[in-house]
C-alpha positions in Angstrom: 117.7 100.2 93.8 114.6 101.1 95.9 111.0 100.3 95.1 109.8 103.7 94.2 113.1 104.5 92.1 112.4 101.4 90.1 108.5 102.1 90.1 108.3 105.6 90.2 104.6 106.0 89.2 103.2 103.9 91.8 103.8 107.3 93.8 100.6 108.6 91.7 98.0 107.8 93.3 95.5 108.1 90.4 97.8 106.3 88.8 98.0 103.1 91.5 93.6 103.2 92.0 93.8 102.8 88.2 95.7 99.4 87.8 94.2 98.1 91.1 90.9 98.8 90.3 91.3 97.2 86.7 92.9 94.7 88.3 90.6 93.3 91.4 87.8 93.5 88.9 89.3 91.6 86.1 90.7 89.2 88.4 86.7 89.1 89.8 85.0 89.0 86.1 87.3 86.0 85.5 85.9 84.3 88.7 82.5 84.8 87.2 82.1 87.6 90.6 79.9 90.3 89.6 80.7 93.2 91.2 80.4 97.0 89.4 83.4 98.4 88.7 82.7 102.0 90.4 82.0 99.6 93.5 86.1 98.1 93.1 87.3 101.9 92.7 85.3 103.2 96.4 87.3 99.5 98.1 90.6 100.5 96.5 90.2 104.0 97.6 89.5 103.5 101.0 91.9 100.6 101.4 94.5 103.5 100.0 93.4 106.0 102.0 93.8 104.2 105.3 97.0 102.7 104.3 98.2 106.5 103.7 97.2 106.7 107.4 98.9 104.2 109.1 102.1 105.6 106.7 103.6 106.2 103.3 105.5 102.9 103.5 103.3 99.7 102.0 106.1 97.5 102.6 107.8 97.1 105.7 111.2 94.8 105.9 
C-alpha cells in the first residue's frame, strides 16, 4: 500500500496546512516559543508551495 492510498487526505492541501500549522505551533507553545499562529500558517504555506514546485512527491526512496 502507497502513502497517499493509506493517507488519502494528506492530498488536501487545506487539509495538510491545517494539522502542520496546529502542529509547529503547539509543538512551539510547549517550548514556551511565542510565535502567532497566522505567522506558522504564511511558513507552512510557503514551505508547501515551494515543495509543490520542486514536485508533487515529498518523499523520495
Amino acid at each position: 500500500m502507497k502513502f497517499y492510498e493509506k493517507y488519502p487526505q494528506l492530498k488536501d492541501r487545506t487539509f495538510l496546512t491545517k494539522v502542520l500549522t496546529d502542529t509547529i505551533y503547539s509543538t512551539m507553545a510547549l517550548e514556551d516559543q511565542t510565535i502567532e499562529e497566522t505567522r506558522v500558517e504564511e511558513l507552512v504555506k510557503t514551505l508547501l508551495h515551494d515543495a509543490e514546485l520542486k514536485g508533487p512527491q515529498f518523499f523520495s526512496n
